[in-house]
PyMOL commands that place a pseudoatom at each C-alpha (Angstrom):
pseudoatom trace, name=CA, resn=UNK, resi=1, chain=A, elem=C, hetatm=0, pos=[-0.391, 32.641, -7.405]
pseudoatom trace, name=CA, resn=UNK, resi=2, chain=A, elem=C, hetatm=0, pos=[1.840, 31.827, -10.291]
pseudoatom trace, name=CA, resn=UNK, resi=3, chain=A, elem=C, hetatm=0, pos=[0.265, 32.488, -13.690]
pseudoatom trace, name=CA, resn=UNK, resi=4, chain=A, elem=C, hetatm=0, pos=[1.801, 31.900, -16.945]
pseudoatom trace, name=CA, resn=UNK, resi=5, chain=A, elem=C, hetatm=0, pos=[2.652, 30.105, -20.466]
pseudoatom trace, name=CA, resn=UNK, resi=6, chain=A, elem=C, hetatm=0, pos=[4.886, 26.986, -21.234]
pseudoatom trace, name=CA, resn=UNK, resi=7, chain=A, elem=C, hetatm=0, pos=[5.258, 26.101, -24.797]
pseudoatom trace, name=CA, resn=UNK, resi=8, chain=A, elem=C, hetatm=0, pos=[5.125, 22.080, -25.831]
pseudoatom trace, name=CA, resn=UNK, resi=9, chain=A, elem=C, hetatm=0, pos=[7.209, 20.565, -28.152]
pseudoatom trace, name=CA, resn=UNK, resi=10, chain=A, elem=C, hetatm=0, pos=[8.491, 17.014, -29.400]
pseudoatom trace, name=CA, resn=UNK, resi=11, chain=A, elem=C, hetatm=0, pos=[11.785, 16.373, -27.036]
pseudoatom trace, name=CA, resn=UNK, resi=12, chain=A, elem=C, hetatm=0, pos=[13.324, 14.568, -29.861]
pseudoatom trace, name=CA, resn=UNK, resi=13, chain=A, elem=C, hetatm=0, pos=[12.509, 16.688, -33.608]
pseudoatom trace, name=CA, resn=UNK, resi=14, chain=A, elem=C, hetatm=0, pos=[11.272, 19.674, -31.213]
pseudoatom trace, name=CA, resn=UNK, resi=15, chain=A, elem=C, hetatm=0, pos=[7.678, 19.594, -33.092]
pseudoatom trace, name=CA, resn=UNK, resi=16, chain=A, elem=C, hetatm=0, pos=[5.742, 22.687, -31.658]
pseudoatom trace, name=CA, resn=UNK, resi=17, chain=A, elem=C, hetatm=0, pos=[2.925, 20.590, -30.142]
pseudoatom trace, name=CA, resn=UNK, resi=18, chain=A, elem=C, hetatm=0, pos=[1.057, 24.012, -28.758]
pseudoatom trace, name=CA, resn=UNK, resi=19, chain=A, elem=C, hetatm=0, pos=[1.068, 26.080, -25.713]
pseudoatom trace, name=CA, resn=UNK, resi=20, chain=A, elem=C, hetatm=0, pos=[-0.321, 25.803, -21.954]
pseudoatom trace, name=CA, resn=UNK, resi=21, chain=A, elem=C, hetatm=0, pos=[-1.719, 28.785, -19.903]
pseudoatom trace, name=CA, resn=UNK, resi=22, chain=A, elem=C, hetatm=0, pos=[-1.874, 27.800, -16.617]
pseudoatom trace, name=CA, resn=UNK, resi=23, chain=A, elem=C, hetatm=0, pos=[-2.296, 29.375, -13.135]
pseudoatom trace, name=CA, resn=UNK, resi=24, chain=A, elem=C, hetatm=0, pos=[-1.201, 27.602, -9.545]
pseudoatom trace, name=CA, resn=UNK, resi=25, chain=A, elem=C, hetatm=0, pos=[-1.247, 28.391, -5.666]
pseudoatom trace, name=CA, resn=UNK, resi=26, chain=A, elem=C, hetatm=0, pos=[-0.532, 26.328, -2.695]
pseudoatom trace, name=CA, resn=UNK, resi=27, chain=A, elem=C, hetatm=0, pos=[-3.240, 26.346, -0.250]
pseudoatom trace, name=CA, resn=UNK, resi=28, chain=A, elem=C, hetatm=0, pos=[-4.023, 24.689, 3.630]
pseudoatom trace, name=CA, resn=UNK, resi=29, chain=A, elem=C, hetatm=0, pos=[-4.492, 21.198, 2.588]
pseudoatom trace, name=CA, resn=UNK, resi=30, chain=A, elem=C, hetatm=0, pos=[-2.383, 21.083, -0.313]
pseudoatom trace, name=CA, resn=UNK, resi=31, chain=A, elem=C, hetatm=0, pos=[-1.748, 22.290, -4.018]
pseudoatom trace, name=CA, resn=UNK, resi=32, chain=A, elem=C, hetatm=0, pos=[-4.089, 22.973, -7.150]
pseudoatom trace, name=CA, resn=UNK, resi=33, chain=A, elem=C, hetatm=0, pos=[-3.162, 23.217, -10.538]
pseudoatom trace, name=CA, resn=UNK, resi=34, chain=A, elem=C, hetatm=0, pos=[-5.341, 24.568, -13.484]
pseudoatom trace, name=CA, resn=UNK, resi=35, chain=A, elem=C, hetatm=0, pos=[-4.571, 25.204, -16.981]
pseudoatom trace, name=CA, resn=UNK, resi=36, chain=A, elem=C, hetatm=0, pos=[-5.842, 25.291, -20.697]
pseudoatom trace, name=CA, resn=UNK, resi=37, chain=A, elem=C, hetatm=0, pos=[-4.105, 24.114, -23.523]
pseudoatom trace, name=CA, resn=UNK, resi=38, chain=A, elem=C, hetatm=0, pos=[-4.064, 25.085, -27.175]
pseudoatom trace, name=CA, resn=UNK, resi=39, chain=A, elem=C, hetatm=0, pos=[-2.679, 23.815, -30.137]
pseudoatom trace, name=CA, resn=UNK, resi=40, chain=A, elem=C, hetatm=0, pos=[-0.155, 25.555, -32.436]
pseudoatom trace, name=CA, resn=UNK, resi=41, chain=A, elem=C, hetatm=0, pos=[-2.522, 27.157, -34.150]
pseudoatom trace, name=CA, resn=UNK, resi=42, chain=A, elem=C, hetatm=0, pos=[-4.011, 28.424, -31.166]
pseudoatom trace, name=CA, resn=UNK, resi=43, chain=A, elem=C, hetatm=0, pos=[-7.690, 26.091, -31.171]
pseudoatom trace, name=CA, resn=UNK, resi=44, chain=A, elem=C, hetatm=0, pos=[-8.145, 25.005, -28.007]
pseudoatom trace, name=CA, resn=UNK, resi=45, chain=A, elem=C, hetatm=0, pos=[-6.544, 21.057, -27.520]
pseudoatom trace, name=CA, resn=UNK, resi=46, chain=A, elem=C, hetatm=0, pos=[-7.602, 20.533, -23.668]
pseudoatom trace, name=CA, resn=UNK, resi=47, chain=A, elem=C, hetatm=0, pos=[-6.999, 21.018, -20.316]
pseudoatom trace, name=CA, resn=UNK, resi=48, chain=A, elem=C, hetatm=0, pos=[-5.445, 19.923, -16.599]
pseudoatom trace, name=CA, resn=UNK, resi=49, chain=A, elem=C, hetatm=0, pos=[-6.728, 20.232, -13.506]
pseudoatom trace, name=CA, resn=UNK, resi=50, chain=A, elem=C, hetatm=0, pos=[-4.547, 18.182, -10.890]
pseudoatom trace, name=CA, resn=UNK, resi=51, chain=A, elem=C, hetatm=0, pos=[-4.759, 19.328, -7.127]
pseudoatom trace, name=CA, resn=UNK, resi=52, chain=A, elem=C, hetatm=0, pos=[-2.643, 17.274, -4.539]
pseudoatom trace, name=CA, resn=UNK, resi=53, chain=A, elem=C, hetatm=0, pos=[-2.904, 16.867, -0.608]
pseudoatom trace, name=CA, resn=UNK, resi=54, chain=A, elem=C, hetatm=0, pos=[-0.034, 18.408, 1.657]
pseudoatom trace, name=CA, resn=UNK, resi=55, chain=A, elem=C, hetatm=0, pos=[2.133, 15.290, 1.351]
pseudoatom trace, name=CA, resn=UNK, resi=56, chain=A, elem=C, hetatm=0, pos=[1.821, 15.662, -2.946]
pseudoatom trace, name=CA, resn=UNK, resi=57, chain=A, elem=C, hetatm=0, pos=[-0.655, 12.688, -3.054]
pseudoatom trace, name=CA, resn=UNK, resi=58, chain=A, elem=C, hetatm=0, pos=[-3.165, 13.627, -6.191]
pseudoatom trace, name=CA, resn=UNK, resi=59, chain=A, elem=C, hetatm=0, pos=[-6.278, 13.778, -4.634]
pseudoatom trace, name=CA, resn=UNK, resi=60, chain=A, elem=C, hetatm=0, pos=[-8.080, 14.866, -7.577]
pseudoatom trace, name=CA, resn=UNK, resi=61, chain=A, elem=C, hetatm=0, pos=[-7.304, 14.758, -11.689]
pseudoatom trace, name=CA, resn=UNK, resi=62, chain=A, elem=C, hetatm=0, pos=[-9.260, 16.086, -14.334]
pseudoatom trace, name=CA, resn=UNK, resi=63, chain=A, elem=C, hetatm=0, pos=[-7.757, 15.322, -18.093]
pseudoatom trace, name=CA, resn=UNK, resi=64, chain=A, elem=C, hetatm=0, pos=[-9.007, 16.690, -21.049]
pseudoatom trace, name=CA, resn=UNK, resi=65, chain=A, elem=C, hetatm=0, pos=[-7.757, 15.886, -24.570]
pseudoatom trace, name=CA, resn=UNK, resi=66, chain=A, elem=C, hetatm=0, pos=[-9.436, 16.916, -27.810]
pseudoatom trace, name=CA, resn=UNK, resi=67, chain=A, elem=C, hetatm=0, pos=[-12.985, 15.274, -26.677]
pseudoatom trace, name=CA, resn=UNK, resi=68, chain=A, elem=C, hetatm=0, pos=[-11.539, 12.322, -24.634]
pseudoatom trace, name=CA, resn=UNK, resi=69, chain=A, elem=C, hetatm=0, pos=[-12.137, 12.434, -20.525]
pseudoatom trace, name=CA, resn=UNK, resi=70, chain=A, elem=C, hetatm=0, pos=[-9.570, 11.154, -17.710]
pseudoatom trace, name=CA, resn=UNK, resi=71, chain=A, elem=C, hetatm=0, pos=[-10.769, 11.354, -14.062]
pseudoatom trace, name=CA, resn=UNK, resi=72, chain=A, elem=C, hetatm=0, pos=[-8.791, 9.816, -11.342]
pseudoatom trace, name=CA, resn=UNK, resi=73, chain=A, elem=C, hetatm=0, pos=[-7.281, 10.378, -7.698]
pseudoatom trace, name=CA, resn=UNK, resi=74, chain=A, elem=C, hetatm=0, pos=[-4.730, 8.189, -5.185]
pseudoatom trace, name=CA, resn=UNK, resi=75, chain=A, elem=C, hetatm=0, pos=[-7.105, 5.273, -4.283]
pseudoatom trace, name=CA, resn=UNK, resi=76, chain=A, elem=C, hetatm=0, pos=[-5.762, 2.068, -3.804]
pseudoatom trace, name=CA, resn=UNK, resi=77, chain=A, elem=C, hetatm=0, pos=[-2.308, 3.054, -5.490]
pseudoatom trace, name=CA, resn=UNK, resi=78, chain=A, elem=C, hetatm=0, pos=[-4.506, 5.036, -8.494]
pseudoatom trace, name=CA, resn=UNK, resi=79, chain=A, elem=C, hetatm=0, pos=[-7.931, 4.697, -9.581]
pseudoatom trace, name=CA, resn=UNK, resi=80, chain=A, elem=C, hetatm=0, pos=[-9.582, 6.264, -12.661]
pseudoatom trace, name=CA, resn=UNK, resi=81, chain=A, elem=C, hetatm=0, pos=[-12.163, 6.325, -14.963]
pseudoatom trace, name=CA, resn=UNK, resi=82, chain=A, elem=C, hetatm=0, pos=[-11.267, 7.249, -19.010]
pseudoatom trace, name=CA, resn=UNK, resi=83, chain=A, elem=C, hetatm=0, pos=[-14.400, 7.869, -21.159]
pseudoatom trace, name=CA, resn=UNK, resi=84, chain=A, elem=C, hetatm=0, pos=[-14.887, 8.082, -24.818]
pseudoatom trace, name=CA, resn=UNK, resi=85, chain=A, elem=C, hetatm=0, pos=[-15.626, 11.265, -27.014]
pseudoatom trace, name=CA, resn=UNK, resi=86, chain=A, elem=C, hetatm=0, pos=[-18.952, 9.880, -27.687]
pseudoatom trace, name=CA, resn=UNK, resi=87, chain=A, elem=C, hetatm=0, pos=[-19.254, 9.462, -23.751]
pseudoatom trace, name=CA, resn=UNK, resi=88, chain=A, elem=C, hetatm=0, pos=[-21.368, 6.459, -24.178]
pseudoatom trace, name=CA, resn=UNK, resi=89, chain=A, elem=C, hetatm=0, pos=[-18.139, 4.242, -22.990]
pseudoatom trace, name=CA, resn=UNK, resi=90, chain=A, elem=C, hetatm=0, pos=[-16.195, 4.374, -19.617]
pseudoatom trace, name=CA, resn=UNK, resi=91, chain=A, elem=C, hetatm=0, pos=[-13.270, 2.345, -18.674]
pseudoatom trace, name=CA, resn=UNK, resi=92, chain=A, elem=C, hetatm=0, pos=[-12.271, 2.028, -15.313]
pseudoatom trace, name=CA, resn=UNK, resi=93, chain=A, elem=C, hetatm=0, pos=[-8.234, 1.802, -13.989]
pseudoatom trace, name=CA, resn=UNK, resi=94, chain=A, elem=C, hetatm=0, pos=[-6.617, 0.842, -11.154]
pseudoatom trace, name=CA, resn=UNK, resi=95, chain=A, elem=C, hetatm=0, pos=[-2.660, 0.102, -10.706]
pseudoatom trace, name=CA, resn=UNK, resi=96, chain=A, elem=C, hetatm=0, pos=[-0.273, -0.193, -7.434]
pseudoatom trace, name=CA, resn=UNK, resi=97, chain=A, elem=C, hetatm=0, pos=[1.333, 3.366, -8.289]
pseudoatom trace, name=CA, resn=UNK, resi=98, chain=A, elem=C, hetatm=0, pos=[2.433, 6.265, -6.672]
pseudoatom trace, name=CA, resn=UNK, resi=99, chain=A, elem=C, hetatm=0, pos=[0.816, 9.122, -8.768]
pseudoatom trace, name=CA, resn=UNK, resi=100, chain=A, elem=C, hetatm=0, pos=[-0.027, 10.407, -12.264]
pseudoatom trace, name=CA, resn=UNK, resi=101, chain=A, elem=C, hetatm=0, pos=[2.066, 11.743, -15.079]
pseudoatom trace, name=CA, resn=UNK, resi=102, chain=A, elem=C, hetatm=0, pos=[1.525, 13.529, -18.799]
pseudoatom trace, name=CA, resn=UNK, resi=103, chain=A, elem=C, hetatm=0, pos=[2.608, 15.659, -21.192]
pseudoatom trace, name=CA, resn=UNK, resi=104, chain=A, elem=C, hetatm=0, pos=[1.645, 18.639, -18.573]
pseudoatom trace, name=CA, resn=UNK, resi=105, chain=A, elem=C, hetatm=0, pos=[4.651, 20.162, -16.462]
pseudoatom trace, name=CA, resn=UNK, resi=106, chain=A, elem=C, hetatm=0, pos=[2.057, 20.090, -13.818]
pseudoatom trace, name=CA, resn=UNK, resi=107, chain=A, elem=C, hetatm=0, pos=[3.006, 16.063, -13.483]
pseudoatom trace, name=CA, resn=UNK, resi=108, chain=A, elem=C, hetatm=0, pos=[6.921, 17.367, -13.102]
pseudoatom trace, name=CA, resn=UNK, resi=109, chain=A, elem=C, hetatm=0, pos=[5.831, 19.431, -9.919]
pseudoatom trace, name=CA, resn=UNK, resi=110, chain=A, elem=C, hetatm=0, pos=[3.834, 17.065, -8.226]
pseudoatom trace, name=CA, resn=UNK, resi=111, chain=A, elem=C, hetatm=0, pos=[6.150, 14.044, -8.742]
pseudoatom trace, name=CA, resn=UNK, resi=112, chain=A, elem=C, hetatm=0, pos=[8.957, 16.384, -7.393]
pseudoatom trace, name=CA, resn=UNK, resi=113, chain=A, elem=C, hetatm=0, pos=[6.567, 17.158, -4.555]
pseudoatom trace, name=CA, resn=UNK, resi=114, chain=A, elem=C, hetatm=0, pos=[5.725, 13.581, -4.021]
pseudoatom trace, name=CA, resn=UNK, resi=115, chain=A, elem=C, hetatm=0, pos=[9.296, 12.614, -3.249]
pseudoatom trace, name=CA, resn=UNK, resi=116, chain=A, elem=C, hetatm=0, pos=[10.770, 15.169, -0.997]
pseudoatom trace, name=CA, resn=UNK, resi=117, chain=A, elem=C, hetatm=0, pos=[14.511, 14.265, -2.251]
pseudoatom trace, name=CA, resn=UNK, resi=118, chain=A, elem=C, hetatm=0, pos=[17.161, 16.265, -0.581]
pseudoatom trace, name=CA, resn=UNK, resi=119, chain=A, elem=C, hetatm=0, pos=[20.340, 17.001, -2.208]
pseudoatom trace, name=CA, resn=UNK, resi=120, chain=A, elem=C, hetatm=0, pos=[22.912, 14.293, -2.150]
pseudoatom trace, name=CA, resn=UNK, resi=121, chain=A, elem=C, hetatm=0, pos=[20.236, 11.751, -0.980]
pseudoatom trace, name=CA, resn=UNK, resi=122, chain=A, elem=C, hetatm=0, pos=[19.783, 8.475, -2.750]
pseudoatom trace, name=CA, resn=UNK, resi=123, chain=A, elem=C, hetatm=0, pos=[17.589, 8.218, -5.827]
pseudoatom trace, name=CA, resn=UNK, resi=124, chain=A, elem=C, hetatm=0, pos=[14.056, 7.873, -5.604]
pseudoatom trace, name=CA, resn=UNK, resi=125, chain=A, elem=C, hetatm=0, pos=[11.839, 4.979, -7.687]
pseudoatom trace, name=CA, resn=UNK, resi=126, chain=A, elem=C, hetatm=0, pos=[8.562, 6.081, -8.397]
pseudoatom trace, name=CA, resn=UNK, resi=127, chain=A, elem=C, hetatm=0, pos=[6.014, 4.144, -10.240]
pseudoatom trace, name=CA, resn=UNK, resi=128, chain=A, elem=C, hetatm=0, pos=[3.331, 6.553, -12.689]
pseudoatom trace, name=CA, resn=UNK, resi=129, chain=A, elem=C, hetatm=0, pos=[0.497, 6.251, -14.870]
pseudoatom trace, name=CA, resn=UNK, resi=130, chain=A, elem=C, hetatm=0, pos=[0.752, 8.159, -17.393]
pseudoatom trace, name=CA, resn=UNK, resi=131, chain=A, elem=C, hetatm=0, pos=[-1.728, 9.299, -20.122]
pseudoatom trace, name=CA, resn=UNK, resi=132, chain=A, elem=C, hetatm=0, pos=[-0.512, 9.739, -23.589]
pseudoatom trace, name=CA, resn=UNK, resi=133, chain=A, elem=C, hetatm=0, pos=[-2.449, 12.307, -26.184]
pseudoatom trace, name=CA, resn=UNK, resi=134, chain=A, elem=C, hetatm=0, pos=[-3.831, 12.562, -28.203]
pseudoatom trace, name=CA, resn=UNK, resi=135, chain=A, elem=C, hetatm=0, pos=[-6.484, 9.946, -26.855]
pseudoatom trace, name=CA, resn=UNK, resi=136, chain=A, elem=C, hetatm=0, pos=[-5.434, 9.800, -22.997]
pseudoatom trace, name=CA, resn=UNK, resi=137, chain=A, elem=C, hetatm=0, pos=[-4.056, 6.434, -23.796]
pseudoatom trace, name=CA, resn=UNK, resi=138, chain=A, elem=C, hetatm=0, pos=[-2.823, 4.781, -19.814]
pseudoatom trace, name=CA, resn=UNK, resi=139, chain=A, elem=C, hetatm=0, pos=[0.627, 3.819, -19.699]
pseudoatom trace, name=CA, resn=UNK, resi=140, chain=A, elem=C, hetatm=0, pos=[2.480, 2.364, -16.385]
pseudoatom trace, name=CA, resn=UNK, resi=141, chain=A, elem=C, hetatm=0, pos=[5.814, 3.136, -16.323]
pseudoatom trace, name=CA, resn=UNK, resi=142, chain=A, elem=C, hetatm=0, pos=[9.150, 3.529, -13.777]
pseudoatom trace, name=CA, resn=UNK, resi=143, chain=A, elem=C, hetatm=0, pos=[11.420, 6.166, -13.126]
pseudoatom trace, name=CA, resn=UNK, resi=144, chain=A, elem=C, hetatm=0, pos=[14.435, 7.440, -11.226]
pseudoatom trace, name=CA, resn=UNK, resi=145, chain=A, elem=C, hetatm=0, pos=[14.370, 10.579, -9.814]
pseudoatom trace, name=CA, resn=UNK, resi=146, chain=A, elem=C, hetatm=0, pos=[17.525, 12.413, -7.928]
pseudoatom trace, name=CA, resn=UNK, resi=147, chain=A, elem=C, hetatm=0, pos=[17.984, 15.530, -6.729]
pseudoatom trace, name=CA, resn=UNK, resi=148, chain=A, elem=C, hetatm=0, pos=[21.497, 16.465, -8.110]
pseudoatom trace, name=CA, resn=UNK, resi=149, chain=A, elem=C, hetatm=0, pos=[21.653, 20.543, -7.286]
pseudoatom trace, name=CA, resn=UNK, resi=150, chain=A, elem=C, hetatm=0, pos=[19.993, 23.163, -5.125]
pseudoatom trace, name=CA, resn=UNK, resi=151, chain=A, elem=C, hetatm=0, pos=[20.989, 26.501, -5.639]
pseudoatom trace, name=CA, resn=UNK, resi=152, chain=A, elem=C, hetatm=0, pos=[19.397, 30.033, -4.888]
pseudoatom trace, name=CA, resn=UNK, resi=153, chain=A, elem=C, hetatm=0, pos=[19.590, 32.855, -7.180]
pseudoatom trace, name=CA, resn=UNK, resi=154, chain=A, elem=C, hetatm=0, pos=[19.281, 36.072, -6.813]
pseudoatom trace, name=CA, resn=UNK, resi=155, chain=A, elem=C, hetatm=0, pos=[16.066, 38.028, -7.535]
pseudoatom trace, name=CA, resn=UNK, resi=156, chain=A, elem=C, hetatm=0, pos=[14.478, 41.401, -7.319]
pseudoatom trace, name=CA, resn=UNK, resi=157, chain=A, elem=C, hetatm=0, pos=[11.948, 39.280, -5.178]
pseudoatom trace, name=CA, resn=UNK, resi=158, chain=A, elem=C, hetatm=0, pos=[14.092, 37.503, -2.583]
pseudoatom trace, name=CA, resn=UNK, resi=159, chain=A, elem=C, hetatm=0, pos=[16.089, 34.692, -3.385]
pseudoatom trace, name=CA, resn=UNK, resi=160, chain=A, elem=C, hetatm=0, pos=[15.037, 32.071, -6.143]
pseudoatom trace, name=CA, resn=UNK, resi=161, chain=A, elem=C, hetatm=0, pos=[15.827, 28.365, -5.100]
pseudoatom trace, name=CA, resn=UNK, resi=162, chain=A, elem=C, hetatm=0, pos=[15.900, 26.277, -8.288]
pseudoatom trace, name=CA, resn=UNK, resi=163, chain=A, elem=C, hetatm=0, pos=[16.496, 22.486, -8.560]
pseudoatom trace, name=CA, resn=UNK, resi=164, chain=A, elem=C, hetatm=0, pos=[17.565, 20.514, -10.736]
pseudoatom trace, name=CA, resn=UNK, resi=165, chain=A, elem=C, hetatm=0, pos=[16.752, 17.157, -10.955]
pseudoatom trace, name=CA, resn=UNK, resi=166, chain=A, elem=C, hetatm=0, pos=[18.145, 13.811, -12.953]
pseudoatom trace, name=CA, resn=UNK, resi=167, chain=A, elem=C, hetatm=0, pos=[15.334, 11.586, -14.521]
pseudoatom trace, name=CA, resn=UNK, resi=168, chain=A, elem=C, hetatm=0, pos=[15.528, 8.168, -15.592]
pseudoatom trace, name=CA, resn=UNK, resi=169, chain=A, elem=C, hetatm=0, pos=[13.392, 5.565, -17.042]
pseudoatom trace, name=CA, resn=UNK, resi=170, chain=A, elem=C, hetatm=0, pos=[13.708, 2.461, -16.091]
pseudoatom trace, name=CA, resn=UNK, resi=171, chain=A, elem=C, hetatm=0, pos=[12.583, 0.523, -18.993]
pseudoatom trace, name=CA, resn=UNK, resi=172, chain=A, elem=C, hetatm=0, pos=[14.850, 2.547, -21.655]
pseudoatom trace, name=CA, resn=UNK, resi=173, chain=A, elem=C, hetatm=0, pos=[17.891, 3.628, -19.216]
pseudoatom trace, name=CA, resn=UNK, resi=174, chain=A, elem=C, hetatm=0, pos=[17.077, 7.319, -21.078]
pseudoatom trace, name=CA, resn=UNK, resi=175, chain=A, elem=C, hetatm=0, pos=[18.534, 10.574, -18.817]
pseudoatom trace, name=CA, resn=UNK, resi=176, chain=A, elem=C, hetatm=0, pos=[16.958, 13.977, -18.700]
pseudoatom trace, name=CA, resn=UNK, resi=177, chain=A, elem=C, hetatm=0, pos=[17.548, 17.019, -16.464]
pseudoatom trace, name=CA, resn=UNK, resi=178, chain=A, elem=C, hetatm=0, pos=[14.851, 18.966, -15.247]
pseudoatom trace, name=CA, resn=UNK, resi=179, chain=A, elem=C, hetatm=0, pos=[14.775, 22.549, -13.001]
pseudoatom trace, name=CA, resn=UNK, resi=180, chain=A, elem=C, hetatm=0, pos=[12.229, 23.487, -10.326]
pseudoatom trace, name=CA, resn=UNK, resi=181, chain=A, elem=C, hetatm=0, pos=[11.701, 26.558, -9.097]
pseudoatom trace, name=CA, resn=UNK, resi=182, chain=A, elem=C, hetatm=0, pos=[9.044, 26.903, -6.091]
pseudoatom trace, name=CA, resn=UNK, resi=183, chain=A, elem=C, hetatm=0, pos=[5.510, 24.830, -8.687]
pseudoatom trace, name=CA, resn=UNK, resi=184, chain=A, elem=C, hetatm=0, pos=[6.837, 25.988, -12.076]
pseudoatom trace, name=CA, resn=UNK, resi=185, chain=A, elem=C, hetatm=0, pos=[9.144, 24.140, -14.089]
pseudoatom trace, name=CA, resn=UNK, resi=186, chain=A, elem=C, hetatm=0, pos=[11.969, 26.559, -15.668]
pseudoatom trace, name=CA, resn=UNK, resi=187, chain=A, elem=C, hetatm=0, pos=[12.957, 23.953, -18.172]
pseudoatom trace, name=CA, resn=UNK, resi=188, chain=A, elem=C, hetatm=0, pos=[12.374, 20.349, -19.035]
pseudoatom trace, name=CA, resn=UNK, resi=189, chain=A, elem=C, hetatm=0, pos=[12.475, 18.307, -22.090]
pseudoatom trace, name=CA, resn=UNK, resi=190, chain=A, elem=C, hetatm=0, pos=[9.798, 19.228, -24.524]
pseudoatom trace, name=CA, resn=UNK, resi=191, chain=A, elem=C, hetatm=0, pos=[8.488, 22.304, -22.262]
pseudoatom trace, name=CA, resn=UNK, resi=192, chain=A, elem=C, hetatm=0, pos=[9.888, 25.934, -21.660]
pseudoatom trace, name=CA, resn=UNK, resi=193, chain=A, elem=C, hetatm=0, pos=[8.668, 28.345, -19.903]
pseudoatom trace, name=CA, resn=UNK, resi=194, chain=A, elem=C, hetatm=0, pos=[7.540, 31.394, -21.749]
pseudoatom trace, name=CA, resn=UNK, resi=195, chain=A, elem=C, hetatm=0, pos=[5.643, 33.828, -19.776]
pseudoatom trace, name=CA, resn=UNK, resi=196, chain=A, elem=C, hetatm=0, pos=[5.132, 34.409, -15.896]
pseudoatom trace, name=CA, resn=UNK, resi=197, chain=A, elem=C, hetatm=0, pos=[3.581, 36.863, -14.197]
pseudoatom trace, name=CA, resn=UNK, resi=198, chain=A, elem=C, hetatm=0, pos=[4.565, 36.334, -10.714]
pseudoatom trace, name=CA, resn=UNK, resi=199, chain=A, elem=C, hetatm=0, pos=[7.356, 34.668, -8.870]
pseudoatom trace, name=CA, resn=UNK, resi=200, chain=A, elem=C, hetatm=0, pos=[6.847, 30.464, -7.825]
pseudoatom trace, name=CA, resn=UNK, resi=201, chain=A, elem=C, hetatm=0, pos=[5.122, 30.391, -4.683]
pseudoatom trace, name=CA, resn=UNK, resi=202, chain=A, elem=C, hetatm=0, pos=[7.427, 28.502, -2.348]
pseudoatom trace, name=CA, resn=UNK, resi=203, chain=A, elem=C, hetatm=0, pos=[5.557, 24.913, -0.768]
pseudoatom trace, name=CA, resn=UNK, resi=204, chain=A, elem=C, hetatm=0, pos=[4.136, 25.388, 2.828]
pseudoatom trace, name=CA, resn=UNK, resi=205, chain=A, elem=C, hetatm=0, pos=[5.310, 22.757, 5.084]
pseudoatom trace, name=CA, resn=UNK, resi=206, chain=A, elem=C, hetatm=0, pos=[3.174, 20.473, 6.225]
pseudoatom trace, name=CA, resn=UNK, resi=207, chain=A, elem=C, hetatm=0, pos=[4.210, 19.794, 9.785]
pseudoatom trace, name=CA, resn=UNK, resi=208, chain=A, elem=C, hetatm=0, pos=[4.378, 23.794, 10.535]
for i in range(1, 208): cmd.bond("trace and resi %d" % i, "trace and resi %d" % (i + 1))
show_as sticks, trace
zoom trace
C-alpha cells in the first residue's frame, strides 16, 4: 500500500499551493484512493477519496475543499451532487463524460487507468469533469492522452516500470508530460512527489 506526500504548486509562477498525504492499494474489484490535504501553512485545506472499479471507472468520489462538498460516481456518463458550506444548498450534475479530474494526482492515475494506452498506440480522447478549488467549481473539458515511453528501472525492489505520458487539451492546444509509476505519479505539472514509504503497487489485471 503506497503511502506518501506530493507537494502542490501553481504550474505556471510555481505558487506553493500546500501538500497532500495520501495512502493507495489496489484491491479485488478495483482501486481506492484516500488522502488529506493541507495548505502551506500546514491547516488542513481538504481531502480526496476516489475509488475506481477494475476497468478504472470511478465508482465512488468524495471532494472536500475548505467547507464545500463534491459527491459523484460513473452514472449515466457522471453524476454528482456539489453542496454549499452552509449545506443548506445542493446542486445536482450530470454530463456525457468519461470520468473525473482535479487538482489531486489521484485524477492522473485513474485517467491513466481508464485508458489502457499501450506504447506507440494512437492517442486517446477523453472527456472530464473537473472541479476547480477553491470552491469545487465543475468544469467539462477535453484532452489527449498518449502513451509516448515505457521503461523499467532498476530498483532494490524489482524492476520499476515508469510511463510517461503526453497530455493535451483540446480547447488550448497546451502540452504537458506526465510519469507513472505503478498509482503514484513521479512528476507532473504543479505536483512532485516528496515522500514514499513503499514502492507503487503494480495494477492487478482484470481478466486474470
Amino acid at each position: 500500500m503506497p503511502r506518501g506526500r506530493y507537494s502542490l504548486h501553481d504550474p505556471h509562477d510555481h505558487t506553493p499551493l500546500g501538500e497532500e498525504h495520501f495512502h493507495c492499494a489496489p484491491g479485488p474489484s478495483g482501486w481506492r484512493y484516500v488522502s488529506q490535504t493541507t495548505t502551506p501553512s500546514g491547516d488542513p485545506a481538504g481531502s480526496v477519496d476516489l475509488a475506481l472499479d477494475d476497468l478504472g471507472r470511478p465508482i465512488r468520489l468524495e471532494l472536500h475543499a475548505g467547507s464545500w462538498q463534491v459527491r459523484g460516481a460513473a452514472l449515466d456518463g457522471v453524476t454528482w451532487v456539489r453542496t454549499d458550506p452552509t449545506g443548506t444548498h445542493a446542486t445536482e450534475g450530470n454530463v456525457p463524460a468519461h470520468a473525473f479530474t482535479g487538482t489531486s494526482p489521484a485524477f492522473l492515475i485513474a485517467t491513466a487507468r481508464l485508458l489502457r494506452l499501450t506504447p506507440g498506440s494512437s492517442a486517446a480522447r477523453v472527456r472530464l469533469v473537473a472541479f476547480t478549488d477553491p470552491v469545487l467549481a465543475p468544469r467539462t473539458l477535453d484532452q489527449s492522452w498518449a502513451l509516448v515511453n515505457s521503461e523499467a528501472h532498476p530498483t532494490d525492489n524489482g524492476p520499476l516500470t515508469v510511463d510517461e505520458y503526453q497530455v493535451s487539451a483540446l480547447d488550448t492546444g497546451e502540452q504537458h508530460m506526465i510519469h507513472i509509476a505503478g498509482d503514484v505519479v513521479l512528476a507532473a505539472p504543479g505536483i512532485e512527489l516528496e515522500a514514499l514509504e513503499s514502492p507503487p503497487s503494480n495494477w492487478p489485471d482484470p481478466t486474470s
